[in-house]
C-alpha positions as a Markdown table, in Angstrom:
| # | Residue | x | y | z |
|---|---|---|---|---|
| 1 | Unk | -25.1 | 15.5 | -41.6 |
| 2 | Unk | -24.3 | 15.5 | -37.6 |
| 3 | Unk | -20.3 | 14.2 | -37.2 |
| 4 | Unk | -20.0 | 12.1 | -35.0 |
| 5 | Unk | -18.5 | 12.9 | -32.1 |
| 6 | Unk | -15.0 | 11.4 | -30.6 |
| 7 | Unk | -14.0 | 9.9 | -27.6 |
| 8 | Unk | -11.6 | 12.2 | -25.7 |
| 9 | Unk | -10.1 | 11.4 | -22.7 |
| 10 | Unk | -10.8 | 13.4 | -20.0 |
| 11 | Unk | -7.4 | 15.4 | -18.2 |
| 12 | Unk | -6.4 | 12.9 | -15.3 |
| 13 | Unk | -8.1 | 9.9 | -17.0 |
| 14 | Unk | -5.4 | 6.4 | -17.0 |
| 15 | Unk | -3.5 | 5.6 | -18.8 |
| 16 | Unk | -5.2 | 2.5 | -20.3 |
| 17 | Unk | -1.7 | 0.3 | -21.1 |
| 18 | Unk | -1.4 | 0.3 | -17.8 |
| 19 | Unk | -4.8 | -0.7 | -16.8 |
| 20 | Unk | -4.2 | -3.5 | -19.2 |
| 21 | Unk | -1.8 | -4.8 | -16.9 |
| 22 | Unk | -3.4 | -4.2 | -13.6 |
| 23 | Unk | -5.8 | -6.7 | -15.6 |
| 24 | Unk | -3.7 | -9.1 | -16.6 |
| 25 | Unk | -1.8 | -9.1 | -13.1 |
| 26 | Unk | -5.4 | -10.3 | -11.8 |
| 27 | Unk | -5.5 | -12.9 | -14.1 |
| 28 | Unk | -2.3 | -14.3 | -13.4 |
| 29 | Unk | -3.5 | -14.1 | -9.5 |
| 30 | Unk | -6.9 | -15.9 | -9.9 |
| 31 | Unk | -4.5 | -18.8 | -12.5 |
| 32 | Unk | -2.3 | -18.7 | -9.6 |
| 33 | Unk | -5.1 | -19.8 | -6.9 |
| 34 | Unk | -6.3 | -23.1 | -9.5 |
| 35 | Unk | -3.0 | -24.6 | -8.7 |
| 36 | Unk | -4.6 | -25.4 | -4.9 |
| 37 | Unk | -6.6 | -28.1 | -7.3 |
| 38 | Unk | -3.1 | -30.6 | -7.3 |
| 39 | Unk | -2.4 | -29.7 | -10.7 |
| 40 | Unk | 1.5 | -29.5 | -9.8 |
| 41 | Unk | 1.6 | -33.2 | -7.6 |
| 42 | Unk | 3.9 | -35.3 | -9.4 |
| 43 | Unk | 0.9 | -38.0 | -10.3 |
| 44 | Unk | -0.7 | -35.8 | -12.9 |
| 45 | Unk | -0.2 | -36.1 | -16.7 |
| 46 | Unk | 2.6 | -34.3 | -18.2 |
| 47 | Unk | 0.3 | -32.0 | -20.0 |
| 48 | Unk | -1.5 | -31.3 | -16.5 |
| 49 | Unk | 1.8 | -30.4 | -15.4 |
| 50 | Unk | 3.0 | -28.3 | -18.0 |
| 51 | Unk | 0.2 | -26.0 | -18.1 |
| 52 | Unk | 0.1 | -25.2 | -14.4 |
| 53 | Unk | 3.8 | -24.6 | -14.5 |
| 54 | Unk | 3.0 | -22.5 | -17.6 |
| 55 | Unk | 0.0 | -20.6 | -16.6 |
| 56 | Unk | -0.7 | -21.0 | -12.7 |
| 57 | Unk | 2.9 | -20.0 | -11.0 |
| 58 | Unk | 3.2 | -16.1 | -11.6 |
| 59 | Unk | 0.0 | -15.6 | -9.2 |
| 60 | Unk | 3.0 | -13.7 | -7.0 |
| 61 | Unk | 4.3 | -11.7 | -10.2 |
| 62 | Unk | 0.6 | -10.4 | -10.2 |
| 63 | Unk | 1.1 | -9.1 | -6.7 |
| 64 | Unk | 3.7 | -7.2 | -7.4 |
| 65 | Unk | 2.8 | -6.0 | -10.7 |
| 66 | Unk | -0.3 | -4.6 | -9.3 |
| 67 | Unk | 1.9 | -2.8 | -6.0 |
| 68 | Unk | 4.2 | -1.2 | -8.4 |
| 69 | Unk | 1.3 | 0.1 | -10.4 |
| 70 | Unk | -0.2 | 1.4 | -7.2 |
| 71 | Unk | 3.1 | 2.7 | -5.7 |
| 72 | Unk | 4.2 | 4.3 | -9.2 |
| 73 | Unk | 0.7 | 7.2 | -8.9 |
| 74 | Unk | 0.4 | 7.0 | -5.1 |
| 75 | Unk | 4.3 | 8.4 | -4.7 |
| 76 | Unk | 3.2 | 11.9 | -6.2 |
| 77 | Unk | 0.2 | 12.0 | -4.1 |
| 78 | Unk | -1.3 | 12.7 | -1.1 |
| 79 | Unk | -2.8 | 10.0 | 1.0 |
| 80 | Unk | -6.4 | 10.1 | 0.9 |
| 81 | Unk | -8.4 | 8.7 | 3.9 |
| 82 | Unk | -11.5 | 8.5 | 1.3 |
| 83 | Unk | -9.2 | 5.8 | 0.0 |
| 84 | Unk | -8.7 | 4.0 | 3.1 |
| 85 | Unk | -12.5 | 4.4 | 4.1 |
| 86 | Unk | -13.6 | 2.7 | 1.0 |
| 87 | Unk | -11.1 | 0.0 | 0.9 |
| 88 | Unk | -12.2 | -1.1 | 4.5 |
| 89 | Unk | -15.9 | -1.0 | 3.3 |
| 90 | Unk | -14.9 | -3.1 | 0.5 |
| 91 | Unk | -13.2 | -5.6 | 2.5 |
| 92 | Unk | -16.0 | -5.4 | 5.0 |
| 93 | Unk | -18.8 | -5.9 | 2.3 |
| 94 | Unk | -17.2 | -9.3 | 0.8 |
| 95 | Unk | -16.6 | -10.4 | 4.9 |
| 96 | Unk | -20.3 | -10.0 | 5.3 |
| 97 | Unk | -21.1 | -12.1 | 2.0 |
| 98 | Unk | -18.3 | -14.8 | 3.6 |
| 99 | Unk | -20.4 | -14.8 | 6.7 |
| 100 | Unk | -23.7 | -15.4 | 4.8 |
| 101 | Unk | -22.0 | -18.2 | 2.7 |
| 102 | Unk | -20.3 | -19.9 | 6.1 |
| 103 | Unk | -23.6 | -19.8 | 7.6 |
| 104 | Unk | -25.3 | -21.4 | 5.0 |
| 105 | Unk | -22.7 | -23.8 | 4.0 |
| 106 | Unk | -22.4 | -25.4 | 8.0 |
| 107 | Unk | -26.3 | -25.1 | 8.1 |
| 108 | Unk | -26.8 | -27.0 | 5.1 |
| 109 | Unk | -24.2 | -29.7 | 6.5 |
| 110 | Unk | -25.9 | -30.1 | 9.8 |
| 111 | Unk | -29.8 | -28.8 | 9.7 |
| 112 | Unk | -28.8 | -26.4 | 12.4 |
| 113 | Unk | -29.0 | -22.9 | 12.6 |
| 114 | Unk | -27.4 | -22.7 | 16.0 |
| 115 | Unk | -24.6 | -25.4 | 15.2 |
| 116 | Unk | -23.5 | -22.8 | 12.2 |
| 117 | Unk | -23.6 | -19.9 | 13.7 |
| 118 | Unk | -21.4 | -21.5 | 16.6 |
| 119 | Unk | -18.9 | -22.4 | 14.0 |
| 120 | Unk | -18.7 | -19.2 | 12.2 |
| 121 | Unk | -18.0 | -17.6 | 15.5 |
| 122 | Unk | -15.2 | -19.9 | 16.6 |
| 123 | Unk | -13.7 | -19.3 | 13.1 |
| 124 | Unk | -13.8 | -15.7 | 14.1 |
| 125 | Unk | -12.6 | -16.1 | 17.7 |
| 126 | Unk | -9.7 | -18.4 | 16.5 |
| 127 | Unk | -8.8 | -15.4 | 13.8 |
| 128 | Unk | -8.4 | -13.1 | 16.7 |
| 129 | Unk | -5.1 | -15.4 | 17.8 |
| 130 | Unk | -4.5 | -16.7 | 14.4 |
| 131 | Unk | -5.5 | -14.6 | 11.9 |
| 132 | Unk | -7.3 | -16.6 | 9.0 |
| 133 | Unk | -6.9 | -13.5 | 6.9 |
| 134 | Unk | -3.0 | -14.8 | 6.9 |
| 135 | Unk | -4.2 | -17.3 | 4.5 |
| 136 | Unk | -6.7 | -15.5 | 2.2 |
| 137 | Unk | -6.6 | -11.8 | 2.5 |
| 138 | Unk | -2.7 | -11.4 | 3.6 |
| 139 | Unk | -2.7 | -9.3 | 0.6 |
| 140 | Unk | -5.4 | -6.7 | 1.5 |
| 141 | Unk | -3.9 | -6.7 | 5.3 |
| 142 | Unk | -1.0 | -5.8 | 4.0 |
| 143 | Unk | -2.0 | -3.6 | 1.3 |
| 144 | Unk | -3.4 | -1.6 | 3.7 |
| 145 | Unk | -0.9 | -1.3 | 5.9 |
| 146 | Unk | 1.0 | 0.3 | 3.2 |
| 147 | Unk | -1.2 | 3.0 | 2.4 |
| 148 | Unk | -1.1 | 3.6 | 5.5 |
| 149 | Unk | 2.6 | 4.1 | 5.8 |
| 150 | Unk | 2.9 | 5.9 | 2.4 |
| 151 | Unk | 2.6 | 9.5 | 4.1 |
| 152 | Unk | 6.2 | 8.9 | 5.8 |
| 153 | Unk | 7.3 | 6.7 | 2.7 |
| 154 | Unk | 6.2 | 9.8 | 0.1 |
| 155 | Unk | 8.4 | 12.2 | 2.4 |
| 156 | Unk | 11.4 | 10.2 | 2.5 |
| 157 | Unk | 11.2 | 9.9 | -0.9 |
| 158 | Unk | 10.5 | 13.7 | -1.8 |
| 159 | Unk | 12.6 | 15.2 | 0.9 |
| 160 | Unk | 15.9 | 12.8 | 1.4 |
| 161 | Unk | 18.7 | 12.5 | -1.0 |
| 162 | Unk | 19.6 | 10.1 | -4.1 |
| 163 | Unk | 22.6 | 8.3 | -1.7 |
| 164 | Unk | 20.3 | 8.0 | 1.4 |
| 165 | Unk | 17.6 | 6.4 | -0.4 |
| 166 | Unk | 20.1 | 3.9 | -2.1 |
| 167 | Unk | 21.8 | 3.1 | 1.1 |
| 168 | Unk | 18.2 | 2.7 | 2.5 |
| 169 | Unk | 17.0 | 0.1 | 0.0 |
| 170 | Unk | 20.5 | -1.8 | -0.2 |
| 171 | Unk | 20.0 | -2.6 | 3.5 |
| 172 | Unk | 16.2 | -3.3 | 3.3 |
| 173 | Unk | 17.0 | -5.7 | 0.7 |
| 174 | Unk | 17.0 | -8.1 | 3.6 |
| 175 | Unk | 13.1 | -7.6 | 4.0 |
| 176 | Unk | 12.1 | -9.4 | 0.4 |
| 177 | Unk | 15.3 | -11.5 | 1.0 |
| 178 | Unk | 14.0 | -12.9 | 4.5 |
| 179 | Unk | 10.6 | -13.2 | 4.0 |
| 180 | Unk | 10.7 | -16.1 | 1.7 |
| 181 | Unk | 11.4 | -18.0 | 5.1 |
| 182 | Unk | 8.9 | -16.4 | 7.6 |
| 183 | Unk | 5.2 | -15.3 | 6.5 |
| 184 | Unk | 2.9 | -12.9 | 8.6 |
| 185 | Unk | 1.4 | -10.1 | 8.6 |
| 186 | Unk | 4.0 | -7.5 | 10.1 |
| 187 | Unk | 7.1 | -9.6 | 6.9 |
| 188 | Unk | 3.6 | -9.4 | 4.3 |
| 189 | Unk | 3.5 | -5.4 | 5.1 |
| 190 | Unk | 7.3 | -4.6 | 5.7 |
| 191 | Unk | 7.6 | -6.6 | 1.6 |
| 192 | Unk | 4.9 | -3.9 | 0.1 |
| 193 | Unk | 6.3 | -1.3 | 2.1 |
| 194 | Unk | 10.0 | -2.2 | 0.2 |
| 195 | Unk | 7.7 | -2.6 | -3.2 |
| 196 | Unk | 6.3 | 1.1 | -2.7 |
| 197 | Unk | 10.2 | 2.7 | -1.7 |
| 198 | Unk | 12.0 | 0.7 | -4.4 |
| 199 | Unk | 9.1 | 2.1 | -7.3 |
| 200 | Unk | 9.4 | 5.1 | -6.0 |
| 201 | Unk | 12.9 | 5.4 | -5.8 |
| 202 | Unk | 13.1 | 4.2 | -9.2 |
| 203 | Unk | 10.6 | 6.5 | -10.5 |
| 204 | Unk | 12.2 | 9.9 | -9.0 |
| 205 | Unk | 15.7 | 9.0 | -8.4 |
| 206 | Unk | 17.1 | 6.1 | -10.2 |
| 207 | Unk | 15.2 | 6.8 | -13.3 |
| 208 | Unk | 18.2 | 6.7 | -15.8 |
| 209 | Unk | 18.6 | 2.7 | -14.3 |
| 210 | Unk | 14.4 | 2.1 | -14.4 |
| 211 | Unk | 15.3 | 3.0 | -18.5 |
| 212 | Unk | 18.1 | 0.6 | -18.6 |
| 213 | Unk | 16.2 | -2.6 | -16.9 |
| 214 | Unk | 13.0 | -1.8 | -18.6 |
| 215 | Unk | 13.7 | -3.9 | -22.2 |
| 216 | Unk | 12.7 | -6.9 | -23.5 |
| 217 | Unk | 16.2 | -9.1 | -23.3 |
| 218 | Unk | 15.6 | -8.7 | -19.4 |
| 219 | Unk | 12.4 | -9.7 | -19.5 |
| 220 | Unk | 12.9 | -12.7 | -21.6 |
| 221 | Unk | 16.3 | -13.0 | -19.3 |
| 222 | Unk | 14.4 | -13.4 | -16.1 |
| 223 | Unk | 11.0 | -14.8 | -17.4 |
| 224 | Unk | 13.4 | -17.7 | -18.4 |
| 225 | Unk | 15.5 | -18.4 | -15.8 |
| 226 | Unk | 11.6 | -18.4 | -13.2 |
| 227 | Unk | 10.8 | -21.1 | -16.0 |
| 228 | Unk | 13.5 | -23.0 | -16.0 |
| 229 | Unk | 13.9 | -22.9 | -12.1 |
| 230 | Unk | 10.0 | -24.6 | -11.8 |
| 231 | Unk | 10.8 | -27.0 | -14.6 |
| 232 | Unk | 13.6 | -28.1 | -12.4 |
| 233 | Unk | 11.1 | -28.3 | -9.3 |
| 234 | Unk | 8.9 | -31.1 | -11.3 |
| 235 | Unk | 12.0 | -33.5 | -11.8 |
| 236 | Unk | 11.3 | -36.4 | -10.0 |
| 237 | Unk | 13.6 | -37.5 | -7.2 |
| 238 | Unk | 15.7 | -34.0 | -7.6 |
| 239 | Unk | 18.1 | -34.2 | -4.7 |
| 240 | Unk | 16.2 | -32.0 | -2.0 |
| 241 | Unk | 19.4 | -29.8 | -1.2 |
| 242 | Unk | 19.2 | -28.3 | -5.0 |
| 243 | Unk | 15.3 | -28.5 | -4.6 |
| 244 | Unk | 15.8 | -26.2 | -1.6 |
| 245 | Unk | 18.3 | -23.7 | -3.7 |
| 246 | Unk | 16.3 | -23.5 | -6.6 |
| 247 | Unk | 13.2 | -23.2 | -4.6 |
| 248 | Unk | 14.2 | -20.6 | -2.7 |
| 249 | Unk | 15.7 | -18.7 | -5.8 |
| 250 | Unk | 15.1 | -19.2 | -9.4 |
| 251 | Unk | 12.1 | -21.4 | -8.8 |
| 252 | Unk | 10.0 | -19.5 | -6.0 |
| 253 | Unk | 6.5 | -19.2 | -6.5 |
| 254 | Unk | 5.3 | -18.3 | -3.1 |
| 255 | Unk | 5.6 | -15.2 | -1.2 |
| 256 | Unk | 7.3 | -13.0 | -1.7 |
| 257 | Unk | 9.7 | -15.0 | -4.7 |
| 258 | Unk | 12.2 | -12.2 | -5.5 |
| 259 | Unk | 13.2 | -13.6 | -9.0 |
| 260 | Unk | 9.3 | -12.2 | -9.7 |
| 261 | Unk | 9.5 | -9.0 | -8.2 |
| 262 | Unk | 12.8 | -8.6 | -10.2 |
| 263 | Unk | 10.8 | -9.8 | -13.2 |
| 264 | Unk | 7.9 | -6.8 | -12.4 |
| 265 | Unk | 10.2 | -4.4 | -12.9 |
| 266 | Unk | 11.2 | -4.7 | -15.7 |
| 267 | Unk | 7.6 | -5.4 | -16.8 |
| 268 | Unk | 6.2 | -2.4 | -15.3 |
| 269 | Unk | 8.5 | 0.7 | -16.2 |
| 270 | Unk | 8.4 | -0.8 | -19.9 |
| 271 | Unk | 5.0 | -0.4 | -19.7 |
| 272 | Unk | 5.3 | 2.9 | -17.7 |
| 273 | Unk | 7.8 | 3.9 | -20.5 |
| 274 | Unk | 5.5 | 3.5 | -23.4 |
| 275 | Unk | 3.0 | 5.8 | -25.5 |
| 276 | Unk | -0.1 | 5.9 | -23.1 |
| 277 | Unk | -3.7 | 5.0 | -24.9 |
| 278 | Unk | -7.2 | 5.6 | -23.4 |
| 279 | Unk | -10.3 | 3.2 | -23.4 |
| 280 | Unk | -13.3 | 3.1 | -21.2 |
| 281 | Unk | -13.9 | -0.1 | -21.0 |
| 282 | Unk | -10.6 | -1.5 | -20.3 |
| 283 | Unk | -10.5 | 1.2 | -17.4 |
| 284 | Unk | -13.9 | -0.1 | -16.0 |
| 285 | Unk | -12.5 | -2.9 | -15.7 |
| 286 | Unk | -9.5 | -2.4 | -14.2 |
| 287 | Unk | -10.8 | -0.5 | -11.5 |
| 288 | Unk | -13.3 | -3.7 | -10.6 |
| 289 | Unk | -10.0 | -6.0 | -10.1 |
| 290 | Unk | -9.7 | -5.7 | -6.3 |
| 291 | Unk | -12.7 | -6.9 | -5.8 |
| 292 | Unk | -12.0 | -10.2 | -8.0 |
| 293 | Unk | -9.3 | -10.6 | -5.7 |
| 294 | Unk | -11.1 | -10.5 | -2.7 |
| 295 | Unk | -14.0 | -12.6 | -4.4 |
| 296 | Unk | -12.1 | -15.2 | -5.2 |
| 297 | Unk | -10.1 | -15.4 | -1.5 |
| 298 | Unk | -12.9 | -16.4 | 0.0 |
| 299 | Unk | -12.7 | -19.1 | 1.8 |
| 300 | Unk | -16.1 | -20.4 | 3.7 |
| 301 | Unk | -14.9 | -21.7 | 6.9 |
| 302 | Unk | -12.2 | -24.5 | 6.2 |
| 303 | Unk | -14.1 | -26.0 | 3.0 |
| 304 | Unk | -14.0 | -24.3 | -0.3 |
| 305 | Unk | -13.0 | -21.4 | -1.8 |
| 306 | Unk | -15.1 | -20.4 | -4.3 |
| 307 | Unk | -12.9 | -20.4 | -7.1 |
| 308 | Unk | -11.9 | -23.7 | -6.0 |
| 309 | Unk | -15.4 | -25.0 | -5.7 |
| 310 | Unk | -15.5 | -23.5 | -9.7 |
| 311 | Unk | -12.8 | -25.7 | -10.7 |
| 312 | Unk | -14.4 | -29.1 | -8.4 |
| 313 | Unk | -17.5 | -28.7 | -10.7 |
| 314 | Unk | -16.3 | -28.4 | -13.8 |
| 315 | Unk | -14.2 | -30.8 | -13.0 |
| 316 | Unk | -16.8 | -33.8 | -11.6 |
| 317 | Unk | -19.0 | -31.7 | -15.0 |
| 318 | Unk | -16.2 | -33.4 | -17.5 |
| 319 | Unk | -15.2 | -29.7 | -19.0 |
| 320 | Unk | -11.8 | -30.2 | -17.2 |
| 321 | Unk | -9.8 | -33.1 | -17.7 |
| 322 | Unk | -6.6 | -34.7 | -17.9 |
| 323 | Unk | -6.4 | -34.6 | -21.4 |
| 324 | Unk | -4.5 | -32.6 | -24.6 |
| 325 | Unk | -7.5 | -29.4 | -24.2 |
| 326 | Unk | -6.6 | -29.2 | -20.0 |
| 327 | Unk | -4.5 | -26.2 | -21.3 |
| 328 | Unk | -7.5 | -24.6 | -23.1 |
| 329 | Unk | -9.6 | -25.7 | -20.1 |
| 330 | Unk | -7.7 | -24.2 | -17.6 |
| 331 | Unk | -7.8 | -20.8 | -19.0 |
| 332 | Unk | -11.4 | -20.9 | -19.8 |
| 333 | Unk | -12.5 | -21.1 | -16.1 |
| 334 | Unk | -9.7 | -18.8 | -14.8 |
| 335 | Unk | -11.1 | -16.3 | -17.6 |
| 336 | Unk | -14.5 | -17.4 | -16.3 |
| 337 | Unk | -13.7 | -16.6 | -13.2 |
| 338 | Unk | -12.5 | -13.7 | -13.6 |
| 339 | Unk | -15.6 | -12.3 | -15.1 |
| 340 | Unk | -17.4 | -13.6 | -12.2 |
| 341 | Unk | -15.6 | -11.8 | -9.8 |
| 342 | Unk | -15.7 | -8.8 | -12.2 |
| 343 | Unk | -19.3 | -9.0 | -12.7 |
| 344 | Unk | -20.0 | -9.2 | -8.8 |
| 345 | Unk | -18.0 | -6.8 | -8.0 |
| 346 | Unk | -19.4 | -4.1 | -10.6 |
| 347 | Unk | -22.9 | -5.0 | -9.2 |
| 348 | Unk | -21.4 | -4.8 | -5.4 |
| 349 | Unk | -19.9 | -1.3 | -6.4 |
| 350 | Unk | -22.8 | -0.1 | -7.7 |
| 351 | Unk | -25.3 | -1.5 | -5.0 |
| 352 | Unk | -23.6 | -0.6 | -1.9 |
| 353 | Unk | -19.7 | 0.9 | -2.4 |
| 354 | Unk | -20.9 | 4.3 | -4.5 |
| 355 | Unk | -23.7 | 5.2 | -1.9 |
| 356 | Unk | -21.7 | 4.8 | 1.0 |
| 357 | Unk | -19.2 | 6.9 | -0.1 |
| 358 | Unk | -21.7 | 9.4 | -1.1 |
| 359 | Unk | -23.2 | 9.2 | 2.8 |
| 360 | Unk | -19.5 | 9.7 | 4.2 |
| 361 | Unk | -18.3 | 12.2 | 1.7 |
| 362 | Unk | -22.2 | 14.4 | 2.6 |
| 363 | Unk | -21.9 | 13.4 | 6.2 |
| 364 | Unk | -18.4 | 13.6 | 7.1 |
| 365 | Unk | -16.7 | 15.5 | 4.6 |
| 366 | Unk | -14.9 | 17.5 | 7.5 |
| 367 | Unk | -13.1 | 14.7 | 9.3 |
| 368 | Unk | -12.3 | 13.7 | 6.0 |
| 369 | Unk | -10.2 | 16.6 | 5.8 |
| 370 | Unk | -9.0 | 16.5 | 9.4 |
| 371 | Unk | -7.4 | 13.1 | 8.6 |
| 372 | Unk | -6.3 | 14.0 | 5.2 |
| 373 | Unk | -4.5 | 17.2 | 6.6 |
| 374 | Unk | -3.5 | 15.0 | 9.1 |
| 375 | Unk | -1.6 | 12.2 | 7.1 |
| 376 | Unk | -0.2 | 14.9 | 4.8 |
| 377 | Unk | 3.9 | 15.4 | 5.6 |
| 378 | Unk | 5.0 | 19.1 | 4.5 |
């Protein structure tokens, strides 16, 4: 009789509990963008309430659960303009599908082909000055910015010393600190940027503290105290001076809230820490994430997004109400969504994102190299 054969992972293949997480950071993203639907407004049912606070505030723990994972492999290696290629053909690729959606959406509303195409281009032209990407794809903007700066980052951190590094991230504290005040492009960069050193740092330097912070009474520690802080934000008549405190400390949920990247942490080098197990499928997966984020960021023209459009029909549908199941409910259609954008993604990927890399890798293989030999820092 044939034995079976078993599934052996391949040398270099990842470490699937870590995938895991990069999954579950998306989830916690796309529960965190449902909120927009008023879930949190004072007016809703207590069990409304409860469930977003629950569920739908931790969309920024996601974020930087899912730059520590990227800044904990991308430290030992070299910066790949591949990479960079095919993350601006991915961006590109769901900007083209926003255009197709804007275009249909304004033509539908006013039976004129001209009249959409007019307002899709001012949208544009206006983003030139104002960038809409500020409000949906901050993250990719600055995302890339980051892998763009982790040549220099990568060489601080391999070349300079255990006390400069420390004295270097004390005084960029300021960055995470201060941008819970201002939001743009250059604070939304300079915060990843922070996120990749202070990983890094962490992972080669300070890995004796990483093994201290990394147990489960600091997680429960800080998880708590982020609870407790938005529990305190849905009192009613709260004086606003405390508001303001606990808003803009315990209680933060927008970005960059460092209670949550203090709360990553911990998350992420426990999981870093821990025996390492390989499956496929949750590795498929997790590599199709990015593109549920920038799915579900898109934003056609200044009407819906479509995973807010999701939740508006299955709202007026009946499958989400104000009721005792709105918990149940609510995770359903983030889950659904989340296989939406999962499922578009894997047939965008396979469509369009694999052959154009094959073309550039066949094609231009050479300036690949150029600009790899470039961004590489002896």
């Amino acid at each position: 009789m044939k034995e079976k054969s078993l599934s052996v992972p391949s040398a270099g293949a990842r470490n699937s509990r870590i995938e895991l997480l990069r999954i579950i950071s998306m989830l916690l993203i796309v529960a965190f963008h449902a909120t927009s639907m008023g879930y949190l407004e004072t007016d809703r049912p207590i069990i409304v309430r409860a469930a977003a606070v629950l569920l739908g505030t931790w969309g920024i723990l996601g974020v930087n659960i899912f730059v520590i994972i990227s800044a904990y492999f991308l430290t030992d290696q070299k910066c790949r303009s591949k990479r960079l290629v095919s993350l601006v053909f991915q961006v590109f690729t769901y900007f083209v599908l926003w255009l197709i959606l804007s275009v249909a959406y304004k033509y539908f509303d006013t039976h004129s082909f001209a009249e959409a195409l007019k307002a899709v281009a001012v949208k544009i032209f206006n983003g030139a000055f104002d960038p809409f990407w500020n409000r949906t794809y901050w993250f990719v903007t600055a995302y890339f910015f980051m892998l763009l700066a982790s040549p220099f980052m990568n060489y601080l951190l391999h070349h300079a010393d255990r006390r400069l590094i420390g004295k270097i991230l004390i005084v960029a504290s300021i960055i995470p600190v201060y941008s819970q005040f201002q939001k743009n492009a250059v604070i939304d960069s300079a915060v990843l940027c922070y996120i990749y050193l202070l990983t890094g740092a962490l992972k080669l330097h300070f890995s004796d503290f990483a093994n201290r912070i990394a147990n489960t009474r600091n997680i429960v520690l800080l998880f708590s105290a982020a609870l407790v802080g938005r529990l305190i934000l849905q009192i009613p008549d709260f004086p606003d001076s405390l508001n303001k405190i606990c808003y803009y400390t315990i209680g933060a949920t927008d970005r960059h809230a460092v209670i949550l990247l203090a709360l990553a942490l911990p998350i992420c080098f426990s999981v870093f820490s821990q025996k390492p197990f390989y499956s496929g499928a949750v590795n498929r997966v997790a590599a199709l994430t990015f593109g549920v984020y920038l799915l579900t960021e898109l934003y056609v023209l200044d009407y819906y997004g479509i995973q807010e459009y999701i939740f508006k029909k299955f709202t007026w549908m009946g499958f989400i109400t104000d009721g005792i199941l709105f918990p149940l409910q609510y995770a359903a259609v983030v889950l659904l969504v989340f296989l939406l954008g999962i499922g578009v993604e894997f047939f965008r990927d396979l469509v369009l994102q694999k052959p154009f890399m094959k073309f550039i890798e066949k094609h231009f293989s050479a300036n690949l190299q150029k600009a790899d030999d470039w961004l590489y820092l002896e």
